[in-house]
Structure formats: structure tokens, C-alpha cells
C-alpha atoms as an extended CHARMM CRD file, in Angstrom:
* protein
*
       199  EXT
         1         1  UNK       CA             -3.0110000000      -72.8330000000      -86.6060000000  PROA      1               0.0000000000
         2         2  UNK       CA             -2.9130000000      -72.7590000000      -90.3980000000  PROA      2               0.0000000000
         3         3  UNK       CA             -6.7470000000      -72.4260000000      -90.1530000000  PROA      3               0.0000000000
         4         4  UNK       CA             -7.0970000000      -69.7370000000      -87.6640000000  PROA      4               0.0000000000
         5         5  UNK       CA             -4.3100000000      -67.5700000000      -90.1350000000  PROA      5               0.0000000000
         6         6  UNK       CA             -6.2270000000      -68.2350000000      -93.3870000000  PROA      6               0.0000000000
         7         7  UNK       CA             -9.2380000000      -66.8280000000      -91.4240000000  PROA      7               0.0000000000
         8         8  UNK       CA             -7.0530000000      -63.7710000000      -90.0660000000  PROA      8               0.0000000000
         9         9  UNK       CA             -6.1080000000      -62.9280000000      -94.0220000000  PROA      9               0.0000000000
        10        10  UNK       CA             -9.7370000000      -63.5140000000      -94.7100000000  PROA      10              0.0000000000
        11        11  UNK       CA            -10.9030000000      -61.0710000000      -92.3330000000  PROA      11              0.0000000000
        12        12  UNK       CA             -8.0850000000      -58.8090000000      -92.9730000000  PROA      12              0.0000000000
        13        13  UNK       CA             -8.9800000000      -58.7260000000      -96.4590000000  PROA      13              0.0000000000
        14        14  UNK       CA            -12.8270000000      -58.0800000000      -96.0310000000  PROA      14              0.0000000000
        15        15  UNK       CA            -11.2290000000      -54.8270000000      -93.9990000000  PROA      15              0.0000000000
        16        16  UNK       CA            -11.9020000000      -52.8110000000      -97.4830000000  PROA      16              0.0000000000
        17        17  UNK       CA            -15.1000000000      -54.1110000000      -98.0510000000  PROA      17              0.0000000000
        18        18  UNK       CA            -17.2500000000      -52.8640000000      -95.4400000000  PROA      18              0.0000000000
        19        19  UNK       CA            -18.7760000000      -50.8200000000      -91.6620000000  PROA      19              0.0000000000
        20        20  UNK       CA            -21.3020000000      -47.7550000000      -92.3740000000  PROA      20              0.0000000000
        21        21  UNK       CA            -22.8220000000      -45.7370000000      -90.1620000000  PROA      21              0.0000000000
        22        22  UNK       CA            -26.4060000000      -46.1640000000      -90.3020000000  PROA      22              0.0000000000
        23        23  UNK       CA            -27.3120000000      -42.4970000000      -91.3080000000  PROA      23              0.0000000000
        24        24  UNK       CA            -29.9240000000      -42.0040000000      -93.9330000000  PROA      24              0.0000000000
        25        25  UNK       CA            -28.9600000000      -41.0000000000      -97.2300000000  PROA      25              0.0000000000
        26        26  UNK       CA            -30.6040000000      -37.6670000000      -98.4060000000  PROA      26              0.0000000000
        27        27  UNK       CA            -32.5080000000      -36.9460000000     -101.2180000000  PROA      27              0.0000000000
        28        28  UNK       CA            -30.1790000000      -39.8800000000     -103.1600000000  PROA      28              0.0000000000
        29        29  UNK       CA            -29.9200000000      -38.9830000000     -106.8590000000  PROA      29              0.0000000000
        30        30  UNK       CA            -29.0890000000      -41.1070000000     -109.7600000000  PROA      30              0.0000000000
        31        31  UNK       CA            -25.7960000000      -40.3520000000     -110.1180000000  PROA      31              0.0000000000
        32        32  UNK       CA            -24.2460000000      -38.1960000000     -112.6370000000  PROA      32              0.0000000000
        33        33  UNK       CA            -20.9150000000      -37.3720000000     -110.7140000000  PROA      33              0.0000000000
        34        34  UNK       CA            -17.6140000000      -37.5770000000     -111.6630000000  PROA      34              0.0000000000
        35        35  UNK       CA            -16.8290000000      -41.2240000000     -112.7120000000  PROA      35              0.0000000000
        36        36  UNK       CA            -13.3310000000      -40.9020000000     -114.2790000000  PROA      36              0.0000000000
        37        37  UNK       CA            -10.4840000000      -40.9950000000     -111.8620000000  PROA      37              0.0000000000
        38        38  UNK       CA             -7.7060000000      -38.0500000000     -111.7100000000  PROA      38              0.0000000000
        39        39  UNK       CA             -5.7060000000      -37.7560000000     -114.4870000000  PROA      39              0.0000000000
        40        40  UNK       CA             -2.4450000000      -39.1190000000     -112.4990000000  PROA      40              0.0000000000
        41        41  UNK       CA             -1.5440000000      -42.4930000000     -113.3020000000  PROA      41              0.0000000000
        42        42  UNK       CA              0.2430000000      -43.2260000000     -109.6820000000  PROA      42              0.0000000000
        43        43  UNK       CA             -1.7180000000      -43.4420000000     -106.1910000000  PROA      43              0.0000000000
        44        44  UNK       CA             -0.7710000000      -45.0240000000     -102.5650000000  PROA      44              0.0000000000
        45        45  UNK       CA             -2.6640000000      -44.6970000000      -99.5570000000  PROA      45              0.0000000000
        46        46  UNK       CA             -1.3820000000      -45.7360000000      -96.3510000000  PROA      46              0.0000000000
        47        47  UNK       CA             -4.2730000000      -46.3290000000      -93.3710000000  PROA      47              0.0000000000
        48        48  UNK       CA             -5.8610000000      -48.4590000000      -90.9310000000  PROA      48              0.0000000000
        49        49  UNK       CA             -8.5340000000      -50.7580000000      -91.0250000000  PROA      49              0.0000000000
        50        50  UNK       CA            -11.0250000000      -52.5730000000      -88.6630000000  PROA      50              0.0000000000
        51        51  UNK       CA            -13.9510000000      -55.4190000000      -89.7320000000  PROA      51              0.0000000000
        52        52  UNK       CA            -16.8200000000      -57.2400000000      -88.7600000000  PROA      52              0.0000000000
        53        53  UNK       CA            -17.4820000000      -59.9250000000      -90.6420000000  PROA      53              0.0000000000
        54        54  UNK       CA            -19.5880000000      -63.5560000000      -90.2160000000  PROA      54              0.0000000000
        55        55  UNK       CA            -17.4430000000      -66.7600000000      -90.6280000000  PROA      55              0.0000000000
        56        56  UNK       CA            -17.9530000000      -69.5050000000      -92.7600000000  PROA      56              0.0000000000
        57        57  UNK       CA            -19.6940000000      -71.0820000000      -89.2820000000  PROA      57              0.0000000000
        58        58  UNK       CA            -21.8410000000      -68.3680000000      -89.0590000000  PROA      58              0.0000000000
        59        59  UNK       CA            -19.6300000000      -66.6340000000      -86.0420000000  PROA      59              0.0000000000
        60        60  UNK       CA            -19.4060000000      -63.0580000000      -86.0080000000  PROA      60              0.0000000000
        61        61  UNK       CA            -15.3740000000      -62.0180000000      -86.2760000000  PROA      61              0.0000000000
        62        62  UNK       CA            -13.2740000000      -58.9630000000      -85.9150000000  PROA      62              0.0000000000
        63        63  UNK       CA             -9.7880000000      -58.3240000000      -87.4670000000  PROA      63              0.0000000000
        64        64  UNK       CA             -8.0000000000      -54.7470000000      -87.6480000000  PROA      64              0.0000000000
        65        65  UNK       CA             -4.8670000000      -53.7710000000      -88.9140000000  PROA      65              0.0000000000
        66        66  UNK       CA             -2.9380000000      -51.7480000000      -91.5930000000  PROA      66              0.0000000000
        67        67  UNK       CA             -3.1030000000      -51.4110000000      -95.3290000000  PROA      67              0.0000000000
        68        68  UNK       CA             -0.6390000000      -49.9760000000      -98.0320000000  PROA      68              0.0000000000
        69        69  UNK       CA             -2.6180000000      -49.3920000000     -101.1960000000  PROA      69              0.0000000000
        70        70  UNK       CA             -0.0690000000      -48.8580000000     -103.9910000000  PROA      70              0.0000000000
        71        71  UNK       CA             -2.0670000000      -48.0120000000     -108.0030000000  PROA      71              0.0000000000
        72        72  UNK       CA             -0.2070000000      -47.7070000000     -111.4170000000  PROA      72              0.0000000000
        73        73  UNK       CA             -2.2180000000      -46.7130000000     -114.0480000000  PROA      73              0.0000000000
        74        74  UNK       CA             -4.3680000000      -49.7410000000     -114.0600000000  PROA      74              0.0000000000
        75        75  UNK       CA             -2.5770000000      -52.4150000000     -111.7010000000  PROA      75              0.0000000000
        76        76  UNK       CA             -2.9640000000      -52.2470000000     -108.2450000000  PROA      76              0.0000000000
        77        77  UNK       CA             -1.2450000000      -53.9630000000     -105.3200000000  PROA      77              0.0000000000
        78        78  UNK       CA             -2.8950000000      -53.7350000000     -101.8840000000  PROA      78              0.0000000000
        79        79  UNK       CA             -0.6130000000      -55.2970000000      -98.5400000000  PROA      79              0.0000000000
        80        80  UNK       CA             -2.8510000000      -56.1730000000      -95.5690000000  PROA      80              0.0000000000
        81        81  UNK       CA             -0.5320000000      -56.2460000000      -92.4250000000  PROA      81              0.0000000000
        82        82  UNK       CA             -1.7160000000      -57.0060000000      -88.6150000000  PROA      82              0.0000000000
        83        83  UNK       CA             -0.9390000000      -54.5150000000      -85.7290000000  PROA      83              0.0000000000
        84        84  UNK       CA              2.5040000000      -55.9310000000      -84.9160000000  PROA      84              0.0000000000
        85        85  UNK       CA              3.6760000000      -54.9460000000      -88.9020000000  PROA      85              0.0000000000
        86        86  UNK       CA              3.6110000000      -59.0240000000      -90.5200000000  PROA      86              0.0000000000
        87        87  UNK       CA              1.7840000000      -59.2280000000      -93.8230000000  PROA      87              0.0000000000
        88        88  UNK       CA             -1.6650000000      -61.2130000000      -93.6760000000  PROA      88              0.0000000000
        89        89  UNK       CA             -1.7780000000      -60.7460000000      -97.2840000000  PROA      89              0.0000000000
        90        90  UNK       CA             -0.4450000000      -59.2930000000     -100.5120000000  PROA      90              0.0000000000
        91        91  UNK       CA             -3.2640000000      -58.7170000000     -103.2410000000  PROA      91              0.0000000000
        92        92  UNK       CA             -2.0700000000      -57.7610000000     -106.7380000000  PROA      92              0.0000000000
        93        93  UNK       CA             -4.6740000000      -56.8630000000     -109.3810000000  PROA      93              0.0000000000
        94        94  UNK       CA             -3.9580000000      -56.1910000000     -113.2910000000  PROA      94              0.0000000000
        95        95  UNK       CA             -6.3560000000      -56.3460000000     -116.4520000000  PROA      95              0.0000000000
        96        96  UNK       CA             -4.8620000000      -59.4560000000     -117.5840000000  PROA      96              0.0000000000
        97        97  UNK       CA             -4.3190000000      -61.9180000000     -114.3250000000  PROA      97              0.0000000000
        98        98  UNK       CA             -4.5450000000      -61.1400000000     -110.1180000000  PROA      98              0.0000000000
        99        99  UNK       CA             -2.4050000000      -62.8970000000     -107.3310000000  PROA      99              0.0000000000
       100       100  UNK       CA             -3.2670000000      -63.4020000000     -103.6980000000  PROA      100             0.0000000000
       101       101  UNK       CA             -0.2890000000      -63.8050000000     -101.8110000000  PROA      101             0.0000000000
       102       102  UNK       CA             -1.1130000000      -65.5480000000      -98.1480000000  PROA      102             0.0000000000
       103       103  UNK       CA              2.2340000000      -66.3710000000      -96.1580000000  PROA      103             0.0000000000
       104       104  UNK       CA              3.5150000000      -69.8470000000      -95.8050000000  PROA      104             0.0000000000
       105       105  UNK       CA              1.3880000000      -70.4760000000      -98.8960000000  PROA      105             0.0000000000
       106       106  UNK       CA              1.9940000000      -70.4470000000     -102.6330000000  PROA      106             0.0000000000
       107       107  UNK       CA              0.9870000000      -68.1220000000     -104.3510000000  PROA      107             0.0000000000
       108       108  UNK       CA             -2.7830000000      -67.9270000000     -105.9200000000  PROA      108             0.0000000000
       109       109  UNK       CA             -3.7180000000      -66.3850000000     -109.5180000000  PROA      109             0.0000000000
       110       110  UNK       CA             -6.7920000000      -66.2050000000     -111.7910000000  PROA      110             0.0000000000
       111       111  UNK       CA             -8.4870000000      -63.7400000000     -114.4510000000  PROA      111             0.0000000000
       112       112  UNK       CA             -9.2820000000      -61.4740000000     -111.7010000000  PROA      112             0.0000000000
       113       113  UNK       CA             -9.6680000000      -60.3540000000     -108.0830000000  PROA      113             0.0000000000
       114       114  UNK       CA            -12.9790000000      -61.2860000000     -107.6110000000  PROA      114             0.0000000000
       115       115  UNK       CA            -12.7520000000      -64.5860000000     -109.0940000000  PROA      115             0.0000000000
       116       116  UNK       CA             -9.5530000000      -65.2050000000     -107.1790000000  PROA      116             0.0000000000
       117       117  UNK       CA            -11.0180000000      -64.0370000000     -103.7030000000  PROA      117             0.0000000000
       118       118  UNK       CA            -14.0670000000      -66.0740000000     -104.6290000000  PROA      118             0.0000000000
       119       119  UNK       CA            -12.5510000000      -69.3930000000     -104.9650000000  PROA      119             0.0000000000
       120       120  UNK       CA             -9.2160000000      -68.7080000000     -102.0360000000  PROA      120             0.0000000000
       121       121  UNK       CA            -11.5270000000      -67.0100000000      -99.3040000000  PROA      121             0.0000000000
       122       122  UNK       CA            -15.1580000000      -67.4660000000     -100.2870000000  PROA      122             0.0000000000
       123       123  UNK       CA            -15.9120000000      -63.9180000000     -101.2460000000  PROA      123             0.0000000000
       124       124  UNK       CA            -15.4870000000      -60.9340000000     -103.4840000000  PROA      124             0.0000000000
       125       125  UNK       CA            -13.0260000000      -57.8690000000     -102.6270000000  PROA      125             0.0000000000
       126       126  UNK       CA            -14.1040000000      -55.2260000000     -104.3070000000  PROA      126             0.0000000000
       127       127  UNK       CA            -10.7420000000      -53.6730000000     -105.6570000000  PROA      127             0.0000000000
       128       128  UNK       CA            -11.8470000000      -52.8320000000     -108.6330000000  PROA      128             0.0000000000
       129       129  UNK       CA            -14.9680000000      -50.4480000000     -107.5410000000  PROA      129             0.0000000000
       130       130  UNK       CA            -12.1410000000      -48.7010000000     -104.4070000000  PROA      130             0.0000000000
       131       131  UNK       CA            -10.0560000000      -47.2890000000     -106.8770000000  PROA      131             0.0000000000
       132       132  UNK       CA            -12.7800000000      -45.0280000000     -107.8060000000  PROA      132             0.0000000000
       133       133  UNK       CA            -14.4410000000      -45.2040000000     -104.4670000000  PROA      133             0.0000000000
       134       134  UNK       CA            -11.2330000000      -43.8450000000     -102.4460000000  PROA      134             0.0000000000
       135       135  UNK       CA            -10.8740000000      -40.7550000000     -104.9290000000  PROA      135             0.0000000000
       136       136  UNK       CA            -13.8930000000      -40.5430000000     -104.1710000000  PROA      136             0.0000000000
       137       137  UNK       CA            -16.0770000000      -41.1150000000     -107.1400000000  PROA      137             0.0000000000
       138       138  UNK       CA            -18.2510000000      -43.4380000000     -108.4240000000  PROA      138             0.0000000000
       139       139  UNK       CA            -17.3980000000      -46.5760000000     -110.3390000000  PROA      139             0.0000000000
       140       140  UNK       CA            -18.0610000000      -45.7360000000     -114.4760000000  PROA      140             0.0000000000
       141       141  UNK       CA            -19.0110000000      -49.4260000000     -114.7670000000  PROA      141             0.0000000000
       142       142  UNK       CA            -22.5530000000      -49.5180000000     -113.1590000000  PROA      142             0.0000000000
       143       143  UNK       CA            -25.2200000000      -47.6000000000     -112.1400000000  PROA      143             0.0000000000
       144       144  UNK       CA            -24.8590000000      -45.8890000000     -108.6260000000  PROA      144             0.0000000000
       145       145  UNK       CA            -26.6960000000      -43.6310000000     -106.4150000000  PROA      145             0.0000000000
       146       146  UNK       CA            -24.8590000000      -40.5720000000     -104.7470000000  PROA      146             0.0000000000
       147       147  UNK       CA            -25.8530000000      -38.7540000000     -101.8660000000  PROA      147             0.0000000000
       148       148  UNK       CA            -24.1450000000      -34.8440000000     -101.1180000000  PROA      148             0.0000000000
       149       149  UNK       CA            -22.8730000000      -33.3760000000      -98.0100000000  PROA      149             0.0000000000
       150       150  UNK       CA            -24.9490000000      -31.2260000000      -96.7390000000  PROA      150             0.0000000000
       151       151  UNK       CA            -21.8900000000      -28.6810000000      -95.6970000000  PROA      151             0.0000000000
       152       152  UNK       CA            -20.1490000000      -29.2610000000      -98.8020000000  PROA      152             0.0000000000
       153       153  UNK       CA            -22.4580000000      -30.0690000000     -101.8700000000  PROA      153             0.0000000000
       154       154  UNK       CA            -18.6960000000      -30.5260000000     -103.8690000000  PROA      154             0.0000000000
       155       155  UNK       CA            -18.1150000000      -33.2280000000     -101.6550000000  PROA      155             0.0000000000
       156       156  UNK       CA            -20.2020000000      -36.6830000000     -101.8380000000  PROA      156             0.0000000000
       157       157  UNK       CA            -21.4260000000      -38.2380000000      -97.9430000000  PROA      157             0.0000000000
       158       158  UNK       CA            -22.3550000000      -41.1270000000      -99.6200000000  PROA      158             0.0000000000
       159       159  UNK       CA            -22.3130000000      -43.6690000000     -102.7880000000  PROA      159             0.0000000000
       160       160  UNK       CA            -24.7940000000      -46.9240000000     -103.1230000000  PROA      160             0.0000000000
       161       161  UNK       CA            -23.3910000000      -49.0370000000     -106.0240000000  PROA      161             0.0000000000
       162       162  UNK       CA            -22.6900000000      -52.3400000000     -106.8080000000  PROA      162             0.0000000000
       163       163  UNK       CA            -24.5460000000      -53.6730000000     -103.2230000000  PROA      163             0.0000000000
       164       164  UNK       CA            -22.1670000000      -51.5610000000     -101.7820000000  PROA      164             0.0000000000
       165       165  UNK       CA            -23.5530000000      -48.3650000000      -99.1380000000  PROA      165             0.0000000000
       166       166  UNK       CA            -20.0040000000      -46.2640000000      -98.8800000000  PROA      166             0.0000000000
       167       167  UNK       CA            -20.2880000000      -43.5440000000      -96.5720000000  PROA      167             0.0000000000
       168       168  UNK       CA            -17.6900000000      -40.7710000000      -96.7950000000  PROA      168             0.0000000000
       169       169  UNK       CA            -17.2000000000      -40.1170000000      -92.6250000000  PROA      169             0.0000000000
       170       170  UNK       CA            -14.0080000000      -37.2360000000      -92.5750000000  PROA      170             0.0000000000
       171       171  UNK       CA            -12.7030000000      -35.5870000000      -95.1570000000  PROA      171             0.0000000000
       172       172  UNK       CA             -8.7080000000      -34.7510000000      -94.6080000000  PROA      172             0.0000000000
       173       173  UNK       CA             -8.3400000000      -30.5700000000      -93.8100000000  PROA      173             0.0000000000
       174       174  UNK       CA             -6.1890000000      -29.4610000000      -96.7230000000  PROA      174             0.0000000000
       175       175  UNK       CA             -8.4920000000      -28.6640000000      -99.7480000000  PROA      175             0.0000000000
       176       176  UNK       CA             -8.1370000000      -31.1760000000     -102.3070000000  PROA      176             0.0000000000
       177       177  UNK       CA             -6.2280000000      -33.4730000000      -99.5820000000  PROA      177             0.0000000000
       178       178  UNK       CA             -9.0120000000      -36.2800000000     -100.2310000000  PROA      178             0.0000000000
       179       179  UNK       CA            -11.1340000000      -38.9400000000      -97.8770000000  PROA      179             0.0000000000
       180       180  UNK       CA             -9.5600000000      -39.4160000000      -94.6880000000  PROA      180             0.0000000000
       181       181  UNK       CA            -12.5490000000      -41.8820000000      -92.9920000000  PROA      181             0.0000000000
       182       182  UNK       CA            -14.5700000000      -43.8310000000      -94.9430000000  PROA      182             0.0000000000
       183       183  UNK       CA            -17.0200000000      -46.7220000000      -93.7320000000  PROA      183             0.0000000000
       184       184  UNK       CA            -18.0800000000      -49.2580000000      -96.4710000000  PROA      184             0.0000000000
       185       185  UNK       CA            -21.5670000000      -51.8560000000      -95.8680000000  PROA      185             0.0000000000
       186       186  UNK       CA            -22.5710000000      -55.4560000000      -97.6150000000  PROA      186             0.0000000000
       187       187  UNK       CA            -25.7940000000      -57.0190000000      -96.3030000000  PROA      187             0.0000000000
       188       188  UNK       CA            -24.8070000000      -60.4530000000      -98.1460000000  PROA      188             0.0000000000
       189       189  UNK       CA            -22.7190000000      -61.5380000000      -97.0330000000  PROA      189             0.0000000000
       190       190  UNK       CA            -22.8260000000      -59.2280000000      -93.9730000000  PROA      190             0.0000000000
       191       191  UNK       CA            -19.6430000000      -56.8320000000      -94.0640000000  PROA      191             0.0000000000
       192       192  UNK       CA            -18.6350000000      -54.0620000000      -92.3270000000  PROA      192             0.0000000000
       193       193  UNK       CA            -15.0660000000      -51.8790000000      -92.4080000000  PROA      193             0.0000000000
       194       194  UNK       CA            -14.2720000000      -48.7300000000      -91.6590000000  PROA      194             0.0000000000
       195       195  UNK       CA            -10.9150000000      -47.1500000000      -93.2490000000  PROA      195             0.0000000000
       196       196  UNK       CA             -8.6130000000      -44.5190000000      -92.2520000000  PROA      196             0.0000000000
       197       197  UNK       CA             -6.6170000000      -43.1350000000      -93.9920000000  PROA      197             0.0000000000
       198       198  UNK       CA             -3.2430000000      -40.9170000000      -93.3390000000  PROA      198             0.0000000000
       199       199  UNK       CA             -2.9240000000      -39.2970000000      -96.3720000000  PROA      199             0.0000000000
């Protein structure tokens, strides 16, 4: 039992790392786009998520859910929460120390996300590159490759950074309203999610 929920928060938490439609980018250019974040310090997103992910057994999974993304300035605390409303997980990431929060569990903490996910699940969550990603923008970090939309050149389609393909599906209505679907790849280890979000 305590096995099958570690592997539900696992899968729950690969939910923002991951599903792309397999459209080809066009003309991809070395990106030159916008890489700082809006000049608010305060963010939340509130939205759904489903993944496809392989297990450590090599089984191919499926988990969906919700997510509440809360971001101060540079701390962020994301809540992964099955379809009934109970928290899978409760991810908290700062510059000096991150927590992973599983239930029935105590409390996890190292340097950072990535190191933290690494050694509790097995893999990396990317939080660090989806607060820029969500916006959307590119990470300022590393080197990335953006792609236009073709009925919007203002808007990206898609962003390749990081071994990341993030592909930028619906856009909300309301100008300046933000993503409202976004699908996010990882060929190793295979991951793929697809967010909504209700803005």
C-alpha cells in the first residue's frame, strides 16, 4: 500500500515534467526571446494534469490530477492533489534548501529540488526551468531553442531546452491572459504531461 502511494506521488509529480504533441518545430532559432520573468514578484496557477511515465520496473504508468502552483519572488511551493482533492505531494523550492512533503511520511529536504527529487523519487522535476516555462519564456540559465506560432509570431509554439521539448498547445482568450495548455516531453527517462491550466 505504502508502495503503490509513493509511486502515485511519483507519478503525480512527473505530471509537470512532460506529454508533447509530436508536431515539428519550424524553422527553430537559437533563442534570443524574452528570458526574464514579469516584473511581479507573486504568481499561482491552478490546473490539471495527466502523465505517462515508465516505472522503476520498466511498466508504463498513468496518474492525473490537480496542481496549485503558488511563486514568491524566488520560492515556490507546488501541491499535487489526486481527483478526489487529497494531497499526493507538497513540493517547496527556495535558493537556500527544498522540501518534499509525501503524506504519512516525514518530511524530505536538501540543497535543491532536483537533488531532492533525485534521491526521494529517482528523478529530476524541473521546477526551476517552469517558472519561466509557464510565463512562457525561456529559462536565462541555458541555451534553448524557440520555435514561433505561426498565427501569432508574439507568441512562442514551442521551447527545446534543458532536454526538455515544451510545446505551447492553447493560449487562454484574453490578451495577455497567458498559456492555458501546455504539453512538456523527456526521452530519458521517458516523460510525458500535458497541463491545463484555469487561469
Amino acid at each position: 500500500m505504502r508502495r503503490a502511494s509513493l509511486g502515485a506521488a511519483a507519478a503525480a509529480l512527473l505530471v509537470l515534467t512532460g506529454c508533447a504533441t509530436q508536431q515539428p518545430p519550424r524553422q527553430p532559432s537559437t533563442s534570443n526571446a524574452t528570458t526574464s520573468l514579469t516584473t511581479q514578484t507573486t504568481r499561482a496557477y491552478h490546473g490539471r494534469f495527466a502523465v505517462q511515465y515508465v516505472d522503476q520496473n520498466g511498466q508504463q504508468r498513468n496518474a492525473y490530477g490537480n496542481f496549485d502552483w503558488h511563486e514568491t519572488d524566488s520560492t515556490v511551493t507546488l501541491q499535487l492533489l489526486n481527483p478526489l482533492g487529497q494531497t499526493l505531494a507538497l513540493v517547496t523550492s527556495a535558493p537556500s534548501q527544498a522540501t518534499l512533503e509525501l503524506p504519512n511520511r516525514q518530511p524530505l529536504t536538501a540543497d535543491n529540488v532536483s537533488t531532492l527529487m533525485q534521491q526521494a523519487l529517482g528523478f529530476a522535476l524541473p521546477v526551476e526551468g517552469l517558472r519561466y516555462w509557464l510565463q512562457p519564456s525561456v529559462a536565462p540559465t541555458s541555451h534553448a531553442r524557440t520555435t514561433p506560432d505561426p498565427q501569432n509570431p508574439q507568441r512562442l509554439s514551442q521551447i527545446e531546452q534543458d532536454g526538455w521539448t515544451i510545446d505551447y498547445v492553447a493560449y487562454a482568450d484574453a490578451p495577455g491572459a497567458g498559456v492555458k495548455r501546455v504539453n512538456l516531453t523527456r526521452e530519458e527517462p521517458p516523460l510525458q504531461i500535458k497541463l491545463v491550466l484555469d487561469q
